[in-house]
C-alpha positions in Angstrom: 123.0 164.4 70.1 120.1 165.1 67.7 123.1 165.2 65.1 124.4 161.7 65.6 127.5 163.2 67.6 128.0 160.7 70.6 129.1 161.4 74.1 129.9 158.6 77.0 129.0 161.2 79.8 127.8 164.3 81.0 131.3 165.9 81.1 131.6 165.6 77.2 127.8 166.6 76.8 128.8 169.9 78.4 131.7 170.4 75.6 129.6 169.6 73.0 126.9 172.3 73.7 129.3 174.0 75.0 131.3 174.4 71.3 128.3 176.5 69.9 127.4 178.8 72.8 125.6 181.3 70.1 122.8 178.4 70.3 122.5 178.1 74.1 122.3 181.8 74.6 119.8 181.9 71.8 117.9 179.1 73.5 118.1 180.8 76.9 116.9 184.2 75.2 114.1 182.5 73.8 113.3 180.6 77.4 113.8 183.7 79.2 110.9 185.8 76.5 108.9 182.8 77.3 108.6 182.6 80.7 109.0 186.4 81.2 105.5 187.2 78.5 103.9 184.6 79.4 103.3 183.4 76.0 105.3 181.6 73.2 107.8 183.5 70.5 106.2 184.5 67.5 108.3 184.5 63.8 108.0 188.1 63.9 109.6 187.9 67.6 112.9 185.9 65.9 114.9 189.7 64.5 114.3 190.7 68.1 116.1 187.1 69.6 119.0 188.0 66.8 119.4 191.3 68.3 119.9 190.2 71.9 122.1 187.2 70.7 124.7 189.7 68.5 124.5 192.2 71.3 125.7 189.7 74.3 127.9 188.0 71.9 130.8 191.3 72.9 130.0 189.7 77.0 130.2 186.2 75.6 126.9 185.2 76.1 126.8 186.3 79.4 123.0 185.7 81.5 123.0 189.0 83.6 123.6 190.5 79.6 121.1 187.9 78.3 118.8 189.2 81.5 119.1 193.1 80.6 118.4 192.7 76.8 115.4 190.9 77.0 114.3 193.1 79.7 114.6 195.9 77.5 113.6 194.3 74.6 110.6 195.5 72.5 108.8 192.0 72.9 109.5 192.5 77.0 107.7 195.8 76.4 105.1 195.0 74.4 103.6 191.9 75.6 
């Protein structure tokens, strides 16, 4: 890992991204605004990733969650 954390195979790769899951959903929110606008998240976009993140944190993180945020989203909207 980028952190110096080792793993000997995929299966404990998984566990270790999978021990933060706030970071893959914000990843996924932020690949989702990407390919969905069309163009690249701004620092003014970043409150907006938050707010999807702390709202699908109560459906752990789910992707149909993830989906409907960013859908509704302001950035969606606007872009």
């Amino acid at each position: 890992m980028d952190d110096g954390r080792p793993f000997q195979d995929v299966d404990e790769y998984k566990q270790l991204v999978l021990a933060h899951p706030e970071q893959l959903a914000r990843c996924v929110t932020e690949k989702l605004i990407t390919y969905f606008t069309g163009a690249q998240i701004q620092f003014a976009d970043r409150e907006v990733v938050e707010a999807i993140i702390e709202s699908a944190a109560g459906d752990d993180y789910g992707l149909r969650t993830l989906l409907h945020e960013v859908i509704q989203s302001r950035v969606f909207t606007s872009k």
